[in-house]
One Martini backbone bead per residue (centre of mass of N, CA, C, O) as a GRO file, in nm:
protein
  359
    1UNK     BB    1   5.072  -2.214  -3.759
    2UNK     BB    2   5.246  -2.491  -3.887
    3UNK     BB    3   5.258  -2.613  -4.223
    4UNK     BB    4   5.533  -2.747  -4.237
    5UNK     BB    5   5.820  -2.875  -4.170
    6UNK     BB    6   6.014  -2.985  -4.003
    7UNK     BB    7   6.392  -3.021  -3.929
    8UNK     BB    8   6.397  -3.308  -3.925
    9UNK     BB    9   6.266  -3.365  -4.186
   10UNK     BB   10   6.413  -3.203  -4.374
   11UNK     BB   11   6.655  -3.368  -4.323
   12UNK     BB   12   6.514  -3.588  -4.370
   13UNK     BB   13   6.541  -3.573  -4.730
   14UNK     BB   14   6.872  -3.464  -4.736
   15UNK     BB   15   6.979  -3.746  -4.671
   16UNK     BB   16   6.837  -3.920  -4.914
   17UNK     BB   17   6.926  -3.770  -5.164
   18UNK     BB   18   7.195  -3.813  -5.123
   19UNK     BB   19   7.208  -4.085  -5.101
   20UNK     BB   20   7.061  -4.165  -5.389
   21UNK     BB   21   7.311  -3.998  -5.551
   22UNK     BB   22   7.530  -4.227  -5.426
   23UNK     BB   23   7.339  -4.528  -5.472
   24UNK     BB   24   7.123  -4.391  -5.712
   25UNK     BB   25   7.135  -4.384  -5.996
   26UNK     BB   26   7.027  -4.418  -6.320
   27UNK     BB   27   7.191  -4.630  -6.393
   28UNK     BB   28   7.136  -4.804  -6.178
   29UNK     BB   29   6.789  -4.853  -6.248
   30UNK     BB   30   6.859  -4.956  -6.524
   31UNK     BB   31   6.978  -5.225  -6.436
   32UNK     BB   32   6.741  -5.359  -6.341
   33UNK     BB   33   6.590  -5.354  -6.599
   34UNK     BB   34   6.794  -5.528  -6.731
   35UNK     BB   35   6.772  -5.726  -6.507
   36UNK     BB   36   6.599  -6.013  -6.357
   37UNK     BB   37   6.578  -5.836  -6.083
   38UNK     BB   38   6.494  -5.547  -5.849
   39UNK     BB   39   6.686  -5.670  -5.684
   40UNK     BB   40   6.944  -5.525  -5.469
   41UNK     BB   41   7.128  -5.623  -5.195
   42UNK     BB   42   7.324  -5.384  -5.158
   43UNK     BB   43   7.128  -5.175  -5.151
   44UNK     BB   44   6.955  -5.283  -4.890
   45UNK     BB   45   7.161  -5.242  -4.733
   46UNK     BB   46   7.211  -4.976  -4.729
   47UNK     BB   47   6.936  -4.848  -4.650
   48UNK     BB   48   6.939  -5.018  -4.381
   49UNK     BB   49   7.194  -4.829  -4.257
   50UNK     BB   50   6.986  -4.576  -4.299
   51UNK     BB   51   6.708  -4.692  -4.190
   52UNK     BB   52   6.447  -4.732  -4.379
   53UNK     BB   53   6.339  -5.016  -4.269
   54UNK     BB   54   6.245  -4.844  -3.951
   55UNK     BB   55   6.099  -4.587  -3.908
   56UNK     BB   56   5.812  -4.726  -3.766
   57UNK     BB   57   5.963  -4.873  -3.579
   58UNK     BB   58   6.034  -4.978  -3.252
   59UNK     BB   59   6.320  -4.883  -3.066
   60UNK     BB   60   6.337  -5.181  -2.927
   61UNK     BB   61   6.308  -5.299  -3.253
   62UNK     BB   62   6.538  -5.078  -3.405
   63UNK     BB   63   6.374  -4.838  -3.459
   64UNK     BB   64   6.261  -4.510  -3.477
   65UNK     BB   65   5.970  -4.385  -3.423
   66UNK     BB   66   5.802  -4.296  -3.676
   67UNK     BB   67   5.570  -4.155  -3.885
   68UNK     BB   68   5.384  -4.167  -4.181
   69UNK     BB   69   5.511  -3.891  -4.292
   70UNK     BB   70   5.798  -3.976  -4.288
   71UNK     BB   71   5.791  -4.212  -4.465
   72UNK     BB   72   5.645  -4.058  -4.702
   73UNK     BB   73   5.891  -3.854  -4.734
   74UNK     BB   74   6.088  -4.102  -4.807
   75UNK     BB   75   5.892  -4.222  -5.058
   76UNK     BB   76   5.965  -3.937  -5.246
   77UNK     BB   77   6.245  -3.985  -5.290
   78UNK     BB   78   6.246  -4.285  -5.427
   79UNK     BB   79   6.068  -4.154  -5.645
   80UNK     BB   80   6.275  -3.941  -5.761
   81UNK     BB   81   6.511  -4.199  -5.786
   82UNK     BB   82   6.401  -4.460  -5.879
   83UNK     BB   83   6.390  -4.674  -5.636
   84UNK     BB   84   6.462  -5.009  -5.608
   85UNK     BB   85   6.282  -5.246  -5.430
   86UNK     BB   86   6.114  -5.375  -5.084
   87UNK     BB   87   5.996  -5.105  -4.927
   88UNK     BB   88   5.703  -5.104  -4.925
   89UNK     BB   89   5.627  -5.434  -4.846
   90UNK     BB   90   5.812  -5.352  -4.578
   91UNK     BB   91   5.645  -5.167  -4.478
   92UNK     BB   92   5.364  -5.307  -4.463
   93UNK     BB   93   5.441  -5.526  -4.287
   94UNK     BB   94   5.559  -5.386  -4.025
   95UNK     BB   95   5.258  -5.223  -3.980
   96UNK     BB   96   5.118  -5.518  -3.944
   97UNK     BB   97   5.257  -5.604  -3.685
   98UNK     BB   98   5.254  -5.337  -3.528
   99UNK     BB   99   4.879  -5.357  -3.519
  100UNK     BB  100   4.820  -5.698  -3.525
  101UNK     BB  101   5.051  -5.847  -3.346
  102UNK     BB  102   5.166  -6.027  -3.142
  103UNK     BB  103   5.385  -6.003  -2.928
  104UNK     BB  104   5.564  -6.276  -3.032
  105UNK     BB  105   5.552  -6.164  -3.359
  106UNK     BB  106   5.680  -5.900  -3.294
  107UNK     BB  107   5.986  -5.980  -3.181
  108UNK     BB  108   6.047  -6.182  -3.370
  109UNK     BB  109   5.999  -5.955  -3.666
  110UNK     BB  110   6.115  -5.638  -3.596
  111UNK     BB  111   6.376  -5.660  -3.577
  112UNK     BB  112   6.446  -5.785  -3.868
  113UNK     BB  113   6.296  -5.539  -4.047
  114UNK     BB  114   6.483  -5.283  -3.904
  115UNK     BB  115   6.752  -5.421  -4.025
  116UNK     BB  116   6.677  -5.620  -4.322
  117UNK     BB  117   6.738  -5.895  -4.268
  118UNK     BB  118   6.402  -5.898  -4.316
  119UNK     BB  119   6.176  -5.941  -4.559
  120UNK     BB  120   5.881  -5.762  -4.645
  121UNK     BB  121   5.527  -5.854  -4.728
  122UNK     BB  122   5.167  -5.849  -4.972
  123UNK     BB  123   4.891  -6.006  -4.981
  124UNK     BB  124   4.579  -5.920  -5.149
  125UNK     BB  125   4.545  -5.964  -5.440
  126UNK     BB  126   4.320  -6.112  -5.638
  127UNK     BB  127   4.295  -6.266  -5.958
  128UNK     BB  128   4.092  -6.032  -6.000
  129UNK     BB  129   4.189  -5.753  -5.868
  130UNK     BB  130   4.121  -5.760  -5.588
  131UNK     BB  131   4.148  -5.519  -5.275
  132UNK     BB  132   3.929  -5.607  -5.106
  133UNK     BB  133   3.769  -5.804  -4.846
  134UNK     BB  134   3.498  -5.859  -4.970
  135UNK     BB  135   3.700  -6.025  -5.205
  136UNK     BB  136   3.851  -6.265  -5.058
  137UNK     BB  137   3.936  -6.589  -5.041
  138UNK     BB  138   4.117  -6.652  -4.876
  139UNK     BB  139   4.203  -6.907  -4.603
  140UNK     BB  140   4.186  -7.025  -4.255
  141UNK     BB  141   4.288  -7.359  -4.134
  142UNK     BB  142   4.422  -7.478  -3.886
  143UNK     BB  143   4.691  -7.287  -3.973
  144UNK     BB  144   4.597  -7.329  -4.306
  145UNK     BB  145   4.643  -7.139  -4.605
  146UNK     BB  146   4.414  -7.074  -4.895
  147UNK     BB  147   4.457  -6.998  -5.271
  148UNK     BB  148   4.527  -6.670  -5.387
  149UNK     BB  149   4.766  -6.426  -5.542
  150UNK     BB  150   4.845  -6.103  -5.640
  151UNK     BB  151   5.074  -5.864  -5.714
  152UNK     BB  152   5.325  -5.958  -5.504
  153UNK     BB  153   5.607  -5.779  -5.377
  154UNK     BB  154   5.857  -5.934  -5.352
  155UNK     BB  155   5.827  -6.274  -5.327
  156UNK     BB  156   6.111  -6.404  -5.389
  157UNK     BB  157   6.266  -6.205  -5.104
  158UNK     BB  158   6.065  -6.295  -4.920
  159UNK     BB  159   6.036  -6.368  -4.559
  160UNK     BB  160   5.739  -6.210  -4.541
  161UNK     BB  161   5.369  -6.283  -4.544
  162UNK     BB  162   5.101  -6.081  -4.623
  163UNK     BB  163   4.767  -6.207  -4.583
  164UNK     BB  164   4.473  -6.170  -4.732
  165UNK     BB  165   4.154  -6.231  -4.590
  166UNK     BB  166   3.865  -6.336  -4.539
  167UNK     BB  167   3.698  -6.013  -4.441
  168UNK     BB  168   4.006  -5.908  -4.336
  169UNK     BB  169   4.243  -6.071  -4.238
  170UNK     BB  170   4.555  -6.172  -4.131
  171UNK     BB  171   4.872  -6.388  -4.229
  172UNK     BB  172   5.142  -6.530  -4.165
  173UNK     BB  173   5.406  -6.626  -4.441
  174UNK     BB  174   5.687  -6.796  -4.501
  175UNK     BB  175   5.948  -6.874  -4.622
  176UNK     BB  176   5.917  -7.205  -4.804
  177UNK     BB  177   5.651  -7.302  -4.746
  178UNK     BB  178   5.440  -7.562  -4.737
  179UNK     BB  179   5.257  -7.506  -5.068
  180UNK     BB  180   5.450  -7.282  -5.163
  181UNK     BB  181   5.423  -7.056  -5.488
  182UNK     BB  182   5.595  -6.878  -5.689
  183UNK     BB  183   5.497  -6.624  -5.973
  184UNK     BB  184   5.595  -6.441  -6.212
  185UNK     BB  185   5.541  -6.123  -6.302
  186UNK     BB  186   5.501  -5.886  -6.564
  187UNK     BB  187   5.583  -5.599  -6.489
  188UNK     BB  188   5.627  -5.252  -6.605
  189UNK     BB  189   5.827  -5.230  -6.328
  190UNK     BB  190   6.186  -5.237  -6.305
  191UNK     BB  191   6.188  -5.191  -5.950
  192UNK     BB  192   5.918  -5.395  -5.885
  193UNK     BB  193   5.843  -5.680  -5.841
  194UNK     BB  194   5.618  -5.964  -5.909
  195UNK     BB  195   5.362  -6.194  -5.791
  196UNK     BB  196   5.249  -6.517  -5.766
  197UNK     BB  197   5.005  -6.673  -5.519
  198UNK     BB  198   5.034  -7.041  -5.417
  199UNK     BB  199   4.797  -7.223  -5.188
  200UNK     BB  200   4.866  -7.479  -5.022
  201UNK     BB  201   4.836  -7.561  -4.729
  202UNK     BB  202   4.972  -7.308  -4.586
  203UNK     BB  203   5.166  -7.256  -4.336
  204UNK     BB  204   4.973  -6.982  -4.043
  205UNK     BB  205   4.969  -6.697  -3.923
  206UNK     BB  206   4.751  -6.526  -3.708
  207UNK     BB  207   4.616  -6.193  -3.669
  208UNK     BB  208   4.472  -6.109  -3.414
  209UNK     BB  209   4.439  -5.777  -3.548
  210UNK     BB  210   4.323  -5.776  -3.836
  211UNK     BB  211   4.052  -5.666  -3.924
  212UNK     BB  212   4.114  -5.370  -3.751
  213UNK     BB  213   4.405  -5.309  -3.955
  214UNK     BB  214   4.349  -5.294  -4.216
  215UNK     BB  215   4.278  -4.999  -4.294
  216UNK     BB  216   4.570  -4.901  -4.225
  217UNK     BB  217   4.695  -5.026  -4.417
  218UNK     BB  218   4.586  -4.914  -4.659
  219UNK     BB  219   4.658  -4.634  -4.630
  220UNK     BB  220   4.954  -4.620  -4.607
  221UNK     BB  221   4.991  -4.760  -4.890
  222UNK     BB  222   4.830  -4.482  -4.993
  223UNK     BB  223   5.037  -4.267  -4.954
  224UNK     BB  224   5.308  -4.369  -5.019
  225UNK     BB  225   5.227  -4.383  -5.330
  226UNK     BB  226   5.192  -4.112  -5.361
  227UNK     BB  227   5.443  -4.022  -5.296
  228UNK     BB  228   5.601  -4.117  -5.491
  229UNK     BB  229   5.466  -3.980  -5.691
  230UNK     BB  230   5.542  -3.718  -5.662
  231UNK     BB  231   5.836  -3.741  -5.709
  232UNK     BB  232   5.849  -3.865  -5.994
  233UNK     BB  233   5.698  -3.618  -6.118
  234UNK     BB  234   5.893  -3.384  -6.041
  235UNK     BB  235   6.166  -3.538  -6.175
  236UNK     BB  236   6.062  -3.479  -6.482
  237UNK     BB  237   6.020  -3.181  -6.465
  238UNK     BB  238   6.304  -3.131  -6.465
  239UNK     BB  239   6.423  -3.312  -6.660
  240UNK     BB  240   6.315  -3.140  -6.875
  241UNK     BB  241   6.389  -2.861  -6.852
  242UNK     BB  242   6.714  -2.920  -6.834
  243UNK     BB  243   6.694  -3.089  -7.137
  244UNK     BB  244   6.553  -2.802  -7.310
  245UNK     BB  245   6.809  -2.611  -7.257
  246UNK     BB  246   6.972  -2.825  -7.441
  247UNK     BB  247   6.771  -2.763  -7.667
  248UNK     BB  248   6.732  -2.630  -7.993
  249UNK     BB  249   6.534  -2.336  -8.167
  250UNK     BB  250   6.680  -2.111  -8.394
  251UNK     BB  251   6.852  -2.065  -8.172
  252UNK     BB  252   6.668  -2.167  -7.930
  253UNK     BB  253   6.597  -2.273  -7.651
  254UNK     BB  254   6.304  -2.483  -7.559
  255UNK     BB  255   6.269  -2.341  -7.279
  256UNK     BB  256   6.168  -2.028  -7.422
  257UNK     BB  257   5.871  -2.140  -7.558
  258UNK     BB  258   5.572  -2.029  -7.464
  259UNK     BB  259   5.431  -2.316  -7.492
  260UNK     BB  260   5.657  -2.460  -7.298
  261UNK     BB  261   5.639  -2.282  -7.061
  262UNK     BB  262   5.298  -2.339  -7.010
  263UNK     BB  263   5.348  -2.650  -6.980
  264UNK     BB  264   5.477  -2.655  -6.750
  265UNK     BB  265   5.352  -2.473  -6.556
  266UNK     BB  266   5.063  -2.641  -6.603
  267UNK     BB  267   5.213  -2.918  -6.434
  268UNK     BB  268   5.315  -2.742  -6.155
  269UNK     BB  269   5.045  -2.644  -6.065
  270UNK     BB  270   4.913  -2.909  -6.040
  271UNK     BB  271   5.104  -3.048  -5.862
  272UNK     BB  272   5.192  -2.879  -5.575
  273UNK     BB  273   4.905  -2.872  -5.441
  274UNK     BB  274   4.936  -3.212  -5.342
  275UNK     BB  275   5.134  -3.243  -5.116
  276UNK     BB  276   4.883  -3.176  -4.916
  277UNK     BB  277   4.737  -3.462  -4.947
  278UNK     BB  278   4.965  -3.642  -4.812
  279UNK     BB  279   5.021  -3.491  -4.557
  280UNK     BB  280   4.728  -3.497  -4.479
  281UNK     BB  281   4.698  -3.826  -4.462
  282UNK     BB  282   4.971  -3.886  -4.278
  283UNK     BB  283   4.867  -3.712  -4.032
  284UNK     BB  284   4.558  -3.837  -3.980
  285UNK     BB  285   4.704  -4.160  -3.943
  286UNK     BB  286   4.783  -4.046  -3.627
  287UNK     BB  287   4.563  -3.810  -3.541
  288UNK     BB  288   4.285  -3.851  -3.761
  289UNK     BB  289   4.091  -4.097  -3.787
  290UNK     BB  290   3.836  -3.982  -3.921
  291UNK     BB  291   4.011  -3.863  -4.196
  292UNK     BB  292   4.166  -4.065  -4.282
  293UNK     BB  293   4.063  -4.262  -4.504
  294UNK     BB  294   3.981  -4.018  -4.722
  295UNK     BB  295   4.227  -3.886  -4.758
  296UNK     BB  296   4.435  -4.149  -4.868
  297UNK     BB  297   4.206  -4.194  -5.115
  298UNK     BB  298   4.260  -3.892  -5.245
  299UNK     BB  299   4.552  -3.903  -5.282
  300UNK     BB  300   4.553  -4.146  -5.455
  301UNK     BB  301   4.383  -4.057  -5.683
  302UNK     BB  302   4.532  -3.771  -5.761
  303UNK     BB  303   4.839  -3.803  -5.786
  304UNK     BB  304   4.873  -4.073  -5.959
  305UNK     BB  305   4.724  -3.925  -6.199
  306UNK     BB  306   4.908  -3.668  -6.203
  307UNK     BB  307   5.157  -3.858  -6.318
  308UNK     BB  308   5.085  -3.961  -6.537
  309UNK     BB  309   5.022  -3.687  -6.657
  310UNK     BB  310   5.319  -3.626  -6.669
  311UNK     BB  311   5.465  -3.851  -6.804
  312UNK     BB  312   5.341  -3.764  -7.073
  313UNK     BB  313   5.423  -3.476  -7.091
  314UNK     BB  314   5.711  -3.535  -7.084
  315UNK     BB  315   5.732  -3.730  -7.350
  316UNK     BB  316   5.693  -3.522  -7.543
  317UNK     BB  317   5.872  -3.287  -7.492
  318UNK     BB  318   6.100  -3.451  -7.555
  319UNK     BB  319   6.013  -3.634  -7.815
  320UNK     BB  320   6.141  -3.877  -7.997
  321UNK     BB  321   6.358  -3.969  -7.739
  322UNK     BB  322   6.144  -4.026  -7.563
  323UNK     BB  323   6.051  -4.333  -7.658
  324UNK     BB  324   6.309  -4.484  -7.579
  325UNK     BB  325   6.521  -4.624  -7.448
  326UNK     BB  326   6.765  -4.441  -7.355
  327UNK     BB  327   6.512  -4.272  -7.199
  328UNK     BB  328   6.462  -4.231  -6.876
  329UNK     BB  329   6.118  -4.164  -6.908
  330UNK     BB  330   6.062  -4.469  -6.851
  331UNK     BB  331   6.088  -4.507  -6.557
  332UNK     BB  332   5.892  -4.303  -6.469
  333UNK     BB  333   5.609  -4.402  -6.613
  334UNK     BB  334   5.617  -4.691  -6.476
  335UNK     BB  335   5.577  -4.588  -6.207
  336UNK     BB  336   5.347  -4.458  -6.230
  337UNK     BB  337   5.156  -4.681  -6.312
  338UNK     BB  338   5.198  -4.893  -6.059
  339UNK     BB  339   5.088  -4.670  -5.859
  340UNK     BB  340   4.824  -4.626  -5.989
  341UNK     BB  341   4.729  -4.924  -5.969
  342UNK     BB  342   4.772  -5.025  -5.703
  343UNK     BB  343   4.568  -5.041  -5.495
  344UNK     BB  344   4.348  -4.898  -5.681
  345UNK     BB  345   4.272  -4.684  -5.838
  346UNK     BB  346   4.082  -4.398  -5.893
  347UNK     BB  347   3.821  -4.466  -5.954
  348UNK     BB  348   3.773  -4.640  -5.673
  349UNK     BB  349   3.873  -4.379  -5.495
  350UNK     BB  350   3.639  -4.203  -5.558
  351UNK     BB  351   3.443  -4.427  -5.476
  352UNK     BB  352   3.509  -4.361  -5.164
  353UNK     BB  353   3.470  -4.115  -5.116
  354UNK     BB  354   3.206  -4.060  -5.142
  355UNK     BB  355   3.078  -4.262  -4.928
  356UNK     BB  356   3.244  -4.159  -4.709
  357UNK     BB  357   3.083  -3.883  -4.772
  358UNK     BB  358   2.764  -3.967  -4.812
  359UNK     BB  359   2.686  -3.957  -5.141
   0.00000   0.00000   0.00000
């Protein structure tokens, strides 16, 4: 039994970091960390020409119809290169359309987000930072859902937001719509803007099947998170090594002092063994229906934690430059705790874990 990846998948991996080498370099990262908001409509262009728009919609609707190992992989890519822009929130959003949304609401909007033309987002915390649906207030009456919500991923950019309802139900509703109101949030990761929804009487359609479908919503978005973090986990790793060769004491390059070089290593051996972590809870969420929900949230718990702890220590490892604006290493320090942080902790998910597993 072959547990790597295809030739294919192989394929798509050196295809998108050639890509995202030749389309977002750290200077690019770096402009929108500087500019008033994380969207580069150019990026997202490019991105949407190169199929990324669309890895798991369906071939009729324009997409790739890949599975979600597939796009965890190019998640892992972009988290590498530490690419802005609103990939997860319409990744997502096309996911919930695709498990939840009527065959009219399918046709309507997966050609529109496979294709880039329309960006989608999700509405899912509550004000108070809950992102379970047992905790979710925001209601849908007569058409018109009222409420709030929180930490909203390009919701200023966004043509189409999943909102989460109480219960867990989930319902669409379109940019501009009368009664919606976005507020920006200033959150930590200058690459992925934050927004606050006031739902005021805002008209919006029902998801047919939200109710059954948001578990896999949440799986999908807890992997997607994982694979990120491990990408740019490793790519700190990378350029600390590189960085460390060329920085000398008593005439010795610092990544030749055994201190340094057992602080890597003991970095790279706690990271490495974790990438089977989310290729299994991605191949689960297709294959194993049964363990993808303890999968993806083990995954999204060890992962954002274990990414985290290697941005704090290769920002020491820097030394006193590591702390600067100056120095890459907080672009991706800062996409470390975001992506730690959305959907909800390692501590929480350590604790559906265990629930889970009948503890």
């Amino acid at each position: 039994m072959d547990f790597g990846l295809s030739e294919e998948q192989e394929l798509l991996q050196e295809t998108l970091r050639d890509f995202v080498a030749r389309e977002c370099p750290p200077a690019r990262v770096r402009e929108r960390f500087e500019a008033d908001g994380a969207h580069d409509p150019a990026l997202w262009s490019a991105m949407a020409e190169v199929g990324l728009c669309g890895l798991c919609l369906p071939e009729d609707c324009g997409g790739a119809q890949l599975e979600l190992l597939d796009l965890a992989l190019a998640a892992e890519v972009l988290g590498e290169g530490g690419v802005p822009g609103p990939f997860l929130g319409h990744a997502l959003a096309g996911l919930a359309l695709l498990h939840a949304g009527s065959e009219e609401q399918r046709w309507r909007w997966l050609p529109r987000l496979a294709s880039g033309e329309a960006i989608g987002s999700v509405a899912l915390a509550e004000p108070d930072s809950a992102w379970e649906p047992e905790r979710w207030a925001a209601r849908l009456l007569e058409g018109r859902v009222g409420g709030a919500k929180r930490l909203v991923p390009h919701a200023a950019v966004a043509d189409l937001i999943v909102v989460g309802l109480a219960g867990g139900g989930m319902a669409l509703v379109e940019r501009g719509a009368e009664g919606l109101s976005v507020e920006p949030f200033a959150g930590v990761d200058g690459t992925r803007d934050l927004a606050g929804l006031c739902l005021d009487a805002v008209p919006a359609e029902a998801l047919p099947g939200g109710s059954e479908a948001w578990p896999r919503l949440r799986d999908a978005g807890l992997v997607l998170l994982a694979a990120d973090s491990f990408g740019s986990a490793w790519k700190l790793i990378r350029d600390t090594i590189d960085y460390l060769g060329t920085r000398r004491q008593f005439g010795t390059p610092l990544v030749q002092f055994q201190s340094v070089k057992h602080q890597l290593a003991d970095l790279a051996t706690e990271l490495e063994p974790a990438r089977s972590l989310y290729w299994y809870a991605a191949h689960a969420f297709d294959h194993i229906p049964a363990e993808a929900e303890r999968s993806a949230a083990l995954a999204k718990a060890h992962i954002t934690d274990r990414a985290l702890h290697v941005a704090r220590e290769v920002l020491e490892l820097h030394g006193g430059i590591g702390f600067t604006w100056e120095c890459d290493v907080h672009l991706w320090y800062k996409r470390a705790m975001w992506n730690r942080a959305f959907l909800g902790g390692p501590d929480h998910h350590r604790e559906r874990c265990a629930r889970l597993a009948g503890w």
